[in-house]
N, C-alpha and C positions, 0 to 999 in steps of 0.2 A: 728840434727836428733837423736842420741843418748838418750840426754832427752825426746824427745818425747816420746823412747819406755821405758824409767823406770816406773815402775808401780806407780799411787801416794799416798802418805803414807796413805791415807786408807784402801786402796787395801791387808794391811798386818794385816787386822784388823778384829774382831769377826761380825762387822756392815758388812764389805765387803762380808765377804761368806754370809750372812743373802741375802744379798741383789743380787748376785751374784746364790742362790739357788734361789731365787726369779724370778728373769728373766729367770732362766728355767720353774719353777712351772708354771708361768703366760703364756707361748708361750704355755705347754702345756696344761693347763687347764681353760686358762682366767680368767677372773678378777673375775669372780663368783666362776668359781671352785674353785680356788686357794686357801687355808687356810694357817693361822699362825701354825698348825700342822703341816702341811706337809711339808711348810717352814721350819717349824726349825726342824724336824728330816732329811730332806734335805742338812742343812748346817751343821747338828751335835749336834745341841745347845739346849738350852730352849726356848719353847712358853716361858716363863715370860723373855728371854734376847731379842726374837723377838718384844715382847711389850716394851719392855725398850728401844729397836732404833728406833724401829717404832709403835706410839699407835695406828696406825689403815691402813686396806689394802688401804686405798687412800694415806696416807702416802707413806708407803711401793712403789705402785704402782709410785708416783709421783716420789721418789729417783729413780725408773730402769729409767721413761722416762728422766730423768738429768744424770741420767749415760751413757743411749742409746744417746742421742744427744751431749755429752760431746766427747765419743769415735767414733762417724762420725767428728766429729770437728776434733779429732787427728787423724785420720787414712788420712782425707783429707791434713792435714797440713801437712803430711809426704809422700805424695803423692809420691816426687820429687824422694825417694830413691825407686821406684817402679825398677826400674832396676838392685835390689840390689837381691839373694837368701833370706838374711837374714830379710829382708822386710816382705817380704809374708811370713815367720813361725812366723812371728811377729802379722803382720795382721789376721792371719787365729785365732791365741791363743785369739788374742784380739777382733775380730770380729764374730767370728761364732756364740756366744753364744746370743751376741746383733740381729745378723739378724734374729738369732729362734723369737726373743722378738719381734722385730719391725714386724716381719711376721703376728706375733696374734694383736698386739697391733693395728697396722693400723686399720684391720678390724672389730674391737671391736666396732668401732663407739664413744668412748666413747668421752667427752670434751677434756682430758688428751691428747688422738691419734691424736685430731682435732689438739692442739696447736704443738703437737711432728711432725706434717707434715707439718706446718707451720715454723717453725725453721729451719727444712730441706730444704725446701724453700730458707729462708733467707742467708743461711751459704752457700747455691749452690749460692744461688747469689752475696757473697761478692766473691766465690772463682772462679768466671767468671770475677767478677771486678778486683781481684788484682789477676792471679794466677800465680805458679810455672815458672821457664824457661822450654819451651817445651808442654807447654798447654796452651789452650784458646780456646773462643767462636769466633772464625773471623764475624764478619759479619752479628750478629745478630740483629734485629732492636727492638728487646722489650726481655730483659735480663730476666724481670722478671716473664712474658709468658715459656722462655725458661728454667730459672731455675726451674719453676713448673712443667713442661712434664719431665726433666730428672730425677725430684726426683721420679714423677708417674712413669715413666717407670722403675727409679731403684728398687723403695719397689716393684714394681708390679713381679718383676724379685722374691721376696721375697714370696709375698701372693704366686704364683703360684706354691710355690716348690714342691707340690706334682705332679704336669703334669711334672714340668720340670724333674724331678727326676724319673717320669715314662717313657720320651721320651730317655730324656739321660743314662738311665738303670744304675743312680750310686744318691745316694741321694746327693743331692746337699749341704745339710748341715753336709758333712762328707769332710775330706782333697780329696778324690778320684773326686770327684762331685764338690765341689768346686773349685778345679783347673781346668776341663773341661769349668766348667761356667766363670769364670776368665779370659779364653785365649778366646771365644767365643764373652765377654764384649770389652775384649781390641781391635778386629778388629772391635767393633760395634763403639767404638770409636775413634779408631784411623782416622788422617788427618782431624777431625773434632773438639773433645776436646783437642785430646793428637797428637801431630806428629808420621808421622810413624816411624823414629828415638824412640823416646820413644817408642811406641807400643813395635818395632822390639827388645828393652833393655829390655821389659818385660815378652817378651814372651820367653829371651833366660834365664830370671832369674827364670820363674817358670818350664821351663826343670830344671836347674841346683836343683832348691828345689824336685823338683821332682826326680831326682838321688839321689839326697843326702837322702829323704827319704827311698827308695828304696835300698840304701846300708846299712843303721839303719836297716832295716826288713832282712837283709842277714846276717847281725850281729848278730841277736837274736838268 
């Protein structure tokens, strides 16, 4: 578990924030808006170091979608510590910036979004084939029917953040709104992916991160 959450040695690197500022740029502006300017006074740097990692926005664009499906792979692999505080400020540093990404990206339509939902696909469906102690698909008769809806319904949880963030009166891509949708996810699937045993460890670990938050801001 531990190695999963070390960041990997590019991550400490001038390409990372390039790339890192990118998958902000790109959620909010898409593939069109988005320039190597705004990238790179984004990450701090030079257009001419953004063109030296990356010589052109499909480039660029192709390293987020291997970043974005790289970091669903790890967050899934590390699933099992979901009952852990320390998981979730884990997951949230490492994920929120990806789900801004995957939000635009899905809907872009591009070839790039088509293969990145395909992958998604695939990685649901090896992680119904072999998963974690305390998750599984019981009883499903076509896995790969079934890994397709859960990923539609997960990005869809994404594309929608603007209703879901206007129902829920807390943007969902902030720790506040995030932790509501998290706890709302885990009874969507609890006794079906996840046992209630796990749900019940998740839901007592995102109070606990939730405190601990909450005393950090009393601190300040």
């Amino acid at each position: 578990m531990t190695a999963e959450r070390n960041p990997a040695p590019e991550d400490l690197t001038a390409r990372a924030r390039i790339r890192d500022a990118a998958l902000l740029q790109f959620a909010e502006r898409g593939t069109k808006g988005a320039t190597f300017r705004g990238i790179a006074e984004a990450a701090g740097v030079s257009v001419g170091l953004v063109q030296h990692h990356f010589g052109s926005k499909d480039e660029l664009r192709e390293a987020c979608d291997a970043y974005a499906l790289d970091t669903v792979r790890r967050l899934s692999a590390a699933t099992g510590g979901a009952g852990e505080p320390g998981f979730h400020a884990w997951a949230e540093r490492l994920g929120l910036p990806v789900r801004r990404y995957l939000a635009r990206a899905i809907v872009d339509g591009s070839p790039a979004a088509a293969r990145l939902f395909d992958d998604l696909v695939a990685t649901t469906e090896r992680y119904i084939a072999n998963p974690p102690p305390g998750f599984g698909v019981p009883g499903t008769r076509d896995p790969h029917a079934f890994a397709a809806a859960v990923v539609a319904m997960t990005v869809g949880v994404e594309v929608l953040h603007e209703h879901l963030s206007r129902v829920l009166g807390a943007d969902t891509f902030t720790t506040e709104g995030s932790l509501r949708l998290r706890r709302a996810l885990l009874d969507v699937f609890a006794s079906r992916m996840i046992s209630p045993e796990i749900a019940a460890r998740g839901h007592a670990a995102l109070d606990a991160y939730e405190a601990a938050l909450a005393e950090e801001r009393n601190d300040e």
